[in-house]
C-alpha positions as CSV (number, residue, x, y, z in Angstrom):
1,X,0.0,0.0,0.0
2,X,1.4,3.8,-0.7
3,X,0.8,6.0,1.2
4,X,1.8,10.1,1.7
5,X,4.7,9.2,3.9
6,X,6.1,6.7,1.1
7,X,5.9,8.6,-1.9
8,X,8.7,10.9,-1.7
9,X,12.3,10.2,-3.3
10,X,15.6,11.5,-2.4
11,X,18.2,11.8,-4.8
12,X,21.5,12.1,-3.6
13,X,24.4,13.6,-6.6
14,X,27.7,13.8,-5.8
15,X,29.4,13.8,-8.8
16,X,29.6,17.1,-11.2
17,X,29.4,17.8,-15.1
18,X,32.2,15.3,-15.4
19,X,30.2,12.4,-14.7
20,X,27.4,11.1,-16.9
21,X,26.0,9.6,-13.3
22,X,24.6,13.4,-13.0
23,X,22.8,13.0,-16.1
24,X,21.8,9.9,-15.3
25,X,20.3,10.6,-11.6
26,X,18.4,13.5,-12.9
27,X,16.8,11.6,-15.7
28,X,15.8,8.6,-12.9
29,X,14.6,11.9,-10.6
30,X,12.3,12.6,-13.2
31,X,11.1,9.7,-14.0
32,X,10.1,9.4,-10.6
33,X,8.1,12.0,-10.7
34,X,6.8,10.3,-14.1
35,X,5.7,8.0,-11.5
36,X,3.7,9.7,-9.1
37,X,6.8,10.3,-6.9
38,X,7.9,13.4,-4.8
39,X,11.0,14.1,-6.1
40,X,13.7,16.2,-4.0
41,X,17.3,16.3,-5.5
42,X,20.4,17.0,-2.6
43,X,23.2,17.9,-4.1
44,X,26.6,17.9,-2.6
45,X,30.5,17.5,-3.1
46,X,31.3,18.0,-6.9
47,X,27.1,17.8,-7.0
48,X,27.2,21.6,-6.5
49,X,28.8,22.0,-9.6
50,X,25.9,20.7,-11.9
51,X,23.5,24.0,-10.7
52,X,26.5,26.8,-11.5
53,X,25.4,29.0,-14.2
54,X,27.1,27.9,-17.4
55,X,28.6,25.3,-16.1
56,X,25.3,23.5,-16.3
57,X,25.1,23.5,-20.4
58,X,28.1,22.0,-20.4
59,X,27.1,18.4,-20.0
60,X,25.1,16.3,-22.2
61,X,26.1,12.5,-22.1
62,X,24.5,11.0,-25.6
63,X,21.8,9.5,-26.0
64,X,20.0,11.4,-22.7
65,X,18.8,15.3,-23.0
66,X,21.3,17.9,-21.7
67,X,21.6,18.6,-18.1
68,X,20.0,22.0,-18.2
69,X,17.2,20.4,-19.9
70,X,17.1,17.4,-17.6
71,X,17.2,20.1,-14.7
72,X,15.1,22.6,-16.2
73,X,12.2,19.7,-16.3
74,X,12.6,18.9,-12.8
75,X,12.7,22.0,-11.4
76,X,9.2,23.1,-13.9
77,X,7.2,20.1,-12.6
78,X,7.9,20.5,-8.8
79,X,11.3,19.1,-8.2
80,X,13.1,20.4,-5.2
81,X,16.7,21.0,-5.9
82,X,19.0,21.4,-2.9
83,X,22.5,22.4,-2.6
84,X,25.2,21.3,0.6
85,X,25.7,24.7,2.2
86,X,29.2,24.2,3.1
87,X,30.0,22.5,-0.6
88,X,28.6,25.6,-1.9
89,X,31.0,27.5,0.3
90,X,33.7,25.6,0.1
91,X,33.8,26.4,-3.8
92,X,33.3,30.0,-3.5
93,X,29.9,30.5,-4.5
94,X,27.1,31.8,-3.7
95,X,23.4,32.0,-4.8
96,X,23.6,34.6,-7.3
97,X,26.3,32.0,-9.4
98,X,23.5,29.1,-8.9
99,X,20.8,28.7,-11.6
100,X,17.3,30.2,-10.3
101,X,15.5,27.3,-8.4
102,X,18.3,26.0,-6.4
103,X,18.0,26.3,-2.8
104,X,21.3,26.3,-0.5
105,X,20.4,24.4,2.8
106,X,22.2,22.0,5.2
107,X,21.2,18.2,5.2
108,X,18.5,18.5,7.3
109,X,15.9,18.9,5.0
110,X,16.3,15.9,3.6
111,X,16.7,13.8,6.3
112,X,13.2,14.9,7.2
113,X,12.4,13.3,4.5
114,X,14.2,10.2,4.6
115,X,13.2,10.1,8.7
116,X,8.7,10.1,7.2
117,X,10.0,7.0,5.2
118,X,11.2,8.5,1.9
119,X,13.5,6.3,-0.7
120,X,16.8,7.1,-1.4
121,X,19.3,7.2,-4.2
122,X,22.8,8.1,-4.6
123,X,24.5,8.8,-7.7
């Protein structure tokens, strides 16, 4: 049986434009939502890197859509994006060098969500 409590998903990206797994874990975050799921999308370490301006268009691992499409489609059918606070720091940035819709928090949002019973995935 599903229920509320159940049908959120965290995503959990680690790994930056480099990696096709970041293209990969935002294509399986939206096809969760696809499937009824609550998507929310934590980035952190390299992770950061996928939501800084430019940097963003310039992945696009063959045959899946680019990243900033990927990301733009998340983020326009109610994805939550969230970036590691001190990962953010670490790197220099701040919110004005992040693409509109990413929100800079600690973990603890998410392990809200992972404490009401949500599924997790790490890329």
């Amino acid at each position: 049986m599903t229920t509320e409590t159940n049908r959120n998903l965290v995503v959990v990206i680690t790994h930056g434009t480099e990696h096709e797994l970041s293209s990969a874990a935002f294509t399986i975050a939206n096809g969760g939502m696809t499937a009824g799921l609550k998507v929310s999308v934590f980035l952190t370490s390299a992770g950061v890197d996928l939501v800084r301006k430019r940097a963003i268009d310039m992945t696009h691992v063959a045959p899946l859509d680019p990243l900033a499409a990927l990301v733009k489609d998340f983020l326009t059918r109610g994805g939550t994006l969230w970036a590691c606070t001190p990962c953010v720091k670490a790197r220099g940035y701040t919110q004005e060098d992040l693409i509109e819709g990413t929100i800079i928090t600690g973990a603890s949002p998410m392990h809200e969500l992972i404490k009401a019973g949500a599924a997790t995935l790490s890329f």
